[in-house]
C-alpha positions as CSV (number, residue, x, y, z in Angstrom):
1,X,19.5,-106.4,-12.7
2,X,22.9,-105.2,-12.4
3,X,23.4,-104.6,-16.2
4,X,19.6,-102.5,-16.2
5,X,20.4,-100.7,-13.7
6,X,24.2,-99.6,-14.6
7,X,22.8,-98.6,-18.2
8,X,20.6,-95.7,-17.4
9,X,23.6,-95.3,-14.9
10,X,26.1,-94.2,-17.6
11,X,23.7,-92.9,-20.1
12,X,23.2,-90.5,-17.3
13,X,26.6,-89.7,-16.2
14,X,26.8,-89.4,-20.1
15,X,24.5,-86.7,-20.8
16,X,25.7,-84.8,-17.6
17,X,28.9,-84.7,-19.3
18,X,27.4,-83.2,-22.8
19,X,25.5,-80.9,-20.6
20,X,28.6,-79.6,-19.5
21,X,30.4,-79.5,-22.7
22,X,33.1,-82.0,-21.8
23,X,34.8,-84.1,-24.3
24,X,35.4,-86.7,-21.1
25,X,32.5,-87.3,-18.7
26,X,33.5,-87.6,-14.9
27,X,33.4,-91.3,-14.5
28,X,36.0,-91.7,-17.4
29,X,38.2,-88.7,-15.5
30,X,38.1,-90.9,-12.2
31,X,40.0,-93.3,-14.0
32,X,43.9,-92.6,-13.6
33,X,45.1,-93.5,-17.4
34,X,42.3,-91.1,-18.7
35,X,43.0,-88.3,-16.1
36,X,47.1,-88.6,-16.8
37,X,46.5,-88.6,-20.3
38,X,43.8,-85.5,-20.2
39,X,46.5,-83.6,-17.5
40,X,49.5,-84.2,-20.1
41,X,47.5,-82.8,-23.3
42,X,46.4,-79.8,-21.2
43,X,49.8,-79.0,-20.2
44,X,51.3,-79.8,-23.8
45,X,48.4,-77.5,-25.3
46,X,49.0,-74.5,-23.0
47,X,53.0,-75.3,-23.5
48,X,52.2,-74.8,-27.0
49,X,50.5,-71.6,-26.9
50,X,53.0,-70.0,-24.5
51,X,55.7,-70.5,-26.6
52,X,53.8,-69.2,-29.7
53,X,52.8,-66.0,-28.1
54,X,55.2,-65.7,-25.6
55,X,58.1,-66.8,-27.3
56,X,59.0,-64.2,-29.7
57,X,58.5,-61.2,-27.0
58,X,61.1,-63.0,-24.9
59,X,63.2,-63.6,-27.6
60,X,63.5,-59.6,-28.6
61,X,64.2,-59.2,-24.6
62,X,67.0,-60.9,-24.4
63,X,68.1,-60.5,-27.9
64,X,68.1,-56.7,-27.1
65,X,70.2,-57.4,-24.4
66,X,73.4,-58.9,-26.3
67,X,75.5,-57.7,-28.3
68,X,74.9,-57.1,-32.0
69,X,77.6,-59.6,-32.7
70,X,76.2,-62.3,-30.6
71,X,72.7,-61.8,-32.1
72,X,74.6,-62.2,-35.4
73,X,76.6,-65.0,-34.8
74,X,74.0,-67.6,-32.6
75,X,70.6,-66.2,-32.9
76,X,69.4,-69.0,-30.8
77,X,72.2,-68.3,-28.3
78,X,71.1,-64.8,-27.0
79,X,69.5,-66.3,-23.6
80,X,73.1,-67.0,-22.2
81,X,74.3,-63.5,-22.3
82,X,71.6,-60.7,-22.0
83,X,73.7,-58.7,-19.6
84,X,73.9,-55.5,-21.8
85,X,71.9,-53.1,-20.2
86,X,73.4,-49.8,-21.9
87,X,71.3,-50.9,-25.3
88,X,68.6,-49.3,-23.7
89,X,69.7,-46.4,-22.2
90,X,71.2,-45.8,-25.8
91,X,68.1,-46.4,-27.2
92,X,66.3,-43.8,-25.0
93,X,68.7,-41.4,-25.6
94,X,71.0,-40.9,-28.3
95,X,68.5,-42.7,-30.5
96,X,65.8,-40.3,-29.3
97,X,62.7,-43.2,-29.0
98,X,62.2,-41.4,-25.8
99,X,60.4,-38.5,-27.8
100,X,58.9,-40.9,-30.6
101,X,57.2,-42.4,-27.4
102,X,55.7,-39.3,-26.4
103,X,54.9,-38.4,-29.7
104,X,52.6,-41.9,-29.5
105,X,51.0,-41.2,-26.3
106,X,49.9,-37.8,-28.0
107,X,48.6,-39.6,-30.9
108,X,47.1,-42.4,-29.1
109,X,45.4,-40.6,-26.5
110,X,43.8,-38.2,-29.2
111,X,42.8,-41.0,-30.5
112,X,41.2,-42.8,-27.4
113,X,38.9,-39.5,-26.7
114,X,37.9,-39.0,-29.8
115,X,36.8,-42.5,-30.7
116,X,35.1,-42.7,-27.1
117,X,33.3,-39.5,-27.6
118,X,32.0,-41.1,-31.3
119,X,31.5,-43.9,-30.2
120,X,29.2,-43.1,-26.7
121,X,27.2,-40.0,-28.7
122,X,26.4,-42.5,-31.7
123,X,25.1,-45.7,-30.0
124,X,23.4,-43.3,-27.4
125,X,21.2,-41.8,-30.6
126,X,20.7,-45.2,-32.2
127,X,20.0,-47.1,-29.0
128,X,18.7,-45.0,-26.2
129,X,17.1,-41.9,-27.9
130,X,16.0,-44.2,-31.0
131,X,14.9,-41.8,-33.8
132,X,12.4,-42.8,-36.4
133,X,15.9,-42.8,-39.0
134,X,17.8,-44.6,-36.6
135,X,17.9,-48.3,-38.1
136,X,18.9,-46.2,-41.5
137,X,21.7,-44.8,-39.4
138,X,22.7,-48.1,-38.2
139,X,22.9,-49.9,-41.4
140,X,25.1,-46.9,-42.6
141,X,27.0,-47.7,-40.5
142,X,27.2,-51.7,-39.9
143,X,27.6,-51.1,-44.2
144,X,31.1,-48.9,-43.9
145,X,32.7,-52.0,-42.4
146,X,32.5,-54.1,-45.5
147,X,34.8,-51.1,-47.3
148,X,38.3,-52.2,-47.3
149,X,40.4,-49.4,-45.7
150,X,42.7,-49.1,-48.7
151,X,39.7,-48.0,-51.1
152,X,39.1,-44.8,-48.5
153,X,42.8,-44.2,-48.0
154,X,43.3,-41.4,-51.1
155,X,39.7,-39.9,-50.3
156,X,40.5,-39.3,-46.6
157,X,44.1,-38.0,-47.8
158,X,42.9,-35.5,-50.0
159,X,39.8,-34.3,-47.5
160,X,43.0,-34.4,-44.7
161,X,45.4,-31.7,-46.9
162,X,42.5,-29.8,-47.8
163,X,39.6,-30.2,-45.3
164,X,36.2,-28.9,-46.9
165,X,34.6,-26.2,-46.2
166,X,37.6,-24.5,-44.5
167,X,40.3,-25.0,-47.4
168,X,42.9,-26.1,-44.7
169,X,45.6,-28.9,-44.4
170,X,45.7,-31.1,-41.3
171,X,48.9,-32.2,-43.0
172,X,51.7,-32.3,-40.0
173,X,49.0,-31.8,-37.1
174,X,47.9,-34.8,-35.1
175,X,44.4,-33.9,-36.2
176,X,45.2,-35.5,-39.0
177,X,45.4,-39.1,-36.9
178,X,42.6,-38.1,-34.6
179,X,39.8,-36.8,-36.8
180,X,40.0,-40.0,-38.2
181,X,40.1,-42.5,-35.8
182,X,37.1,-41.0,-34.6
183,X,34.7,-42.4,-37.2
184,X,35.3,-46.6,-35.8
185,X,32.1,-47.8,-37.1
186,X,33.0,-50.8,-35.2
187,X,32.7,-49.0,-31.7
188,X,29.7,-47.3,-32.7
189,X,27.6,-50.6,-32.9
190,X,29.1,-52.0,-30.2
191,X,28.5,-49.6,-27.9
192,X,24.9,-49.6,-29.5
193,X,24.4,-53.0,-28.7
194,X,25.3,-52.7,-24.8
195,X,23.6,-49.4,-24.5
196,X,20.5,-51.7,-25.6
197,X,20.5,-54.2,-23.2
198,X,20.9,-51.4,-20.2
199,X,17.4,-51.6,-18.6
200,X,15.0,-48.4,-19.2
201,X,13.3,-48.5,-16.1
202,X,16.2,-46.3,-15.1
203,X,16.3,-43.9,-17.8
204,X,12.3,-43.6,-17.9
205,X,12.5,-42.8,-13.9
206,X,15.5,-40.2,-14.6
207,X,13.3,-38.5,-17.3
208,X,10.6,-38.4,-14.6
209,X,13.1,-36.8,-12.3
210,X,13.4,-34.1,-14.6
211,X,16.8,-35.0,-16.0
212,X,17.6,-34.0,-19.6
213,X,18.9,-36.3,-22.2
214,X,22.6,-35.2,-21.6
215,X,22.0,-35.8,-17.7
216,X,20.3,-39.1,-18.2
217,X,23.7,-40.3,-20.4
218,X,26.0,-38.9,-17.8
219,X,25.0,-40.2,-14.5
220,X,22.9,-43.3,-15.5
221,X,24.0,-44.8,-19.0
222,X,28.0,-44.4,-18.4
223,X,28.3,-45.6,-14.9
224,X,26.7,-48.5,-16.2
225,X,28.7,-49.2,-19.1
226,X,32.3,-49.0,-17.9
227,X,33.0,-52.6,-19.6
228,X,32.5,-51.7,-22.8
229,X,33.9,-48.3,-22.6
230,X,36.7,-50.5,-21.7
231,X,36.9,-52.6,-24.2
232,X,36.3,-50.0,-26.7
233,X,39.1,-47.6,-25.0
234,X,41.2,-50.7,-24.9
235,X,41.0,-51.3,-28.8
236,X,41.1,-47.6,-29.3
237,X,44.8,-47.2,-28.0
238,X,46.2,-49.8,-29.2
239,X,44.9,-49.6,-32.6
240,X,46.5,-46.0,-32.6
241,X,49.6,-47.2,-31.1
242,X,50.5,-49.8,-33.6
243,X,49.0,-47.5,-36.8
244,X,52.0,-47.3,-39.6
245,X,50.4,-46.5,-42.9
246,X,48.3,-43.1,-42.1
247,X,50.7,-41.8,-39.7
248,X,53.4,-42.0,-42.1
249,X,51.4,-40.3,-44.9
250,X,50.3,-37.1,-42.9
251,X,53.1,-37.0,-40.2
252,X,56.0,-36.5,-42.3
253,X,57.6,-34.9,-40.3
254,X,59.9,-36.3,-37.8
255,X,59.4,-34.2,-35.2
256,X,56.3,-35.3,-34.8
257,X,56.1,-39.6,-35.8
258,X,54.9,-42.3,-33.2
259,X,57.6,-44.5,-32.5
260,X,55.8,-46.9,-35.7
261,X,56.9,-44.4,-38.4
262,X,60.2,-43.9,-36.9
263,X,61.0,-47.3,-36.1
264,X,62.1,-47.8,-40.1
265,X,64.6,-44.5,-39.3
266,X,65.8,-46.2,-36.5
267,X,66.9,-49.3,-37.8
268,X,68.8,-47.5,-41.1
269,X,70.7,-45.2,-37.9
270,X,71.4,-47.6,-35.4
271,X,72.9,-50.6,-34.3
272,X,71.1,-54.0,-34.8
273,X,71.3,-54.5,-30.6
274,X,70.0,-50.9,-30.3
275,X,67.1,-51.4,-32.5
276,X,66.4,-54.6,-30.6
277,X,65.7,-51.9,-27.7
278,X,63.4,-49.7,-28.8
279,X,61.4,-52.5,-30.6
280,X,61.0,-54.2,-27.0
281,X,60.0,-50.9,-25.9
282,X,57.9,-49.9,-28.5
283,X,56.2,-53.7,-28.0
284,X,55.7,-53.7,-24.5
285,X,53.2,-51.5,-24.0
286,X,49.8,-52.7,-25.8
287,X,51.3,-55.9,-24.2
288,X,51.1,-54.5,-20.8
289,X,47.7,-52.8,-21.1
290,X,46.2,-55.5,-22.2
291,X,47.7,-57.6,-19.2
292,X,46.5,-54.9,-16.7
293,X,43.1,-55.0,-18.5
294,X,42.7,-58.2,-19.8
295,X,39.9,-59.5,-17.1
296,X,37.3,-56.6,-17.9
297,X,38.5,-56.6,-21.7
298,X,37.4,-60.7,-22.5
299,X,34.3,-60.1,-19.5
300,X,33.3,-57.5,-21.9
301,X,33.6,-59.0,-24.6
302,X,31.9,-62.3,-24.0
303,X,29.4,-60.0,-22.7
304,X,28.5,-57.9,-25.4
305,X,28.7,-61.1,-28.2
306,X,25.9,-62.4,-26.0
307,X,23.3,-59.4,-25.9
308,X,20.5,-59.6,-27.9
309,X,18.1,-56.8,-29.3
């Protein structure tokens, strides 16, 4: 009787523990070998993943913080002697990254309204207002991100230095980086996809109120989709912060290059130490957005991979 009634016993305890997606079921983690052994591959795994993302940004910290001989001399040695501070008040100013920062806020933030504004007006027409061309729209669009970016890179430079109908050159002007960040098919259909799942009861009785379709976006669909503006605002600036190849082809000049184009000037001008510097600073940012942000950006994004149409 014992062994009939320990079987459906375990069969049970082993189903619970497929139920819950667990490679170990809870009667084998009450066992002390298992639960030592599961413990010490957790903290090996996460070990593992520290080092690999973590690593290298600690490295530059402290490797802008010595000397450029000691860098030289023991690469591996640079976390004994990060005690020089004046690299990066060098940095800041004789190296000028202070104004190549700026000049990447500009571009970035251009960049952030205009791909939000894109973004929000698009998937509000192809979700919310629904026209009868709508699914054409969308499949436009879904089909522009199977175009590598290097097959549109001479046809958007030559509409950039001589923009049709109005014969001008956004050559030099940071509409030049804006314009085109604005057209993120990827936002477009994300947003889409949120905006779908946002219930209509509310926009139906907002309509009855007598709100307009401008109104309807403003006070209902937006202060419901904060998360995704999030994410999308998110991927926005730091996809503009990062950005070397476009900026360098229609900011050429120096006066006005993100800190991504002149980080190539910096290294030819400067010490090795120095460049250390503004690297870290340069990298630090997207890093610290994304820490600040990082709870709504992966809520939001297991959220929207999960709507459905």
């Amino acid at each position: 009787m014992a062994v009939v009634e320990t079987a459906p016993g375990t069969r049970r305890r082993r189903r619970e523990a497929v139920a819950e997606g667990s490679f170990v079921s809870r009667h084998d983690m009450g066992r002390a070998r298992t639960r030592v052994t599961v413990r010490v591959v957790q903290v090996l795994v996460f070990a593992g993943v520290l080092v690999a993302g973590a690593g290298p940004l600690l490295w530059l910290l402290f490797a802008s913080l010595n000397s450029t001989q000691d860098v030289l001399r023991d690469p591996l040695g640079v976390w004994l002697h990060a005690d020089q501070w004046g690299n990066y008040l060098q940095a800041w100013n004789q190296v000028d990254v202070s104004r190549y920062l700026g000049n990447t806020v500009v571009v970035a933030v251009g960049a952030w309204i205009a791909n939000l504004a894109v973004s929000v007006l698009g998937g509000y027409v192809i979700a919310v207002l629904r026209p009868k061309w709508g699914n054409l729209l969308s499949g436009a669009i879904l089909a522009t991100l199977f175009l590598p970016s290097v097959v549109s890179l001479v046809p958007l430079y030559l509409t950039v230095i001589d923009l049709p109908p109005f014969g001008i050159s956004l050559q030099n002007t940071y509409w030049a980086v804006w314009l085109p960040a604005a057209a993120n098919a990827f936002g477009v259909l994300v947003v889409s996809q949120f905006f779908r799942a946002l219930p209509r009861d509310l926009m139906e009785a907002a309509q009855l109120d007598g709100a307009g379709t401008l109104r309807v976006l403003w006070y209902v669909v937006l202060p419901l989709s904060k998360p995704i503006l999030g994410v999308v605002s998110l991927l926005a600036i730091v996809a503009a912060w990062k950005d070397y190849l476009w900026p360098s082809l229609v900011l050429t000049d120096t006066s006005l290059q993100p800190i991504s184009v002149a980080l190539p000037i910096v290294q030819k001008t400067s010490e090795l130490s120095v460049f250390l510097a503004a690297l870290f600073l340069a990298t630090i940012v997207p890093v610290v957005l994304f820490l600040i942000f990082q709870r709504q950006f992966l809520a939001s994004v297991s959220l929207s991979s999960g709507m459905k149409d």
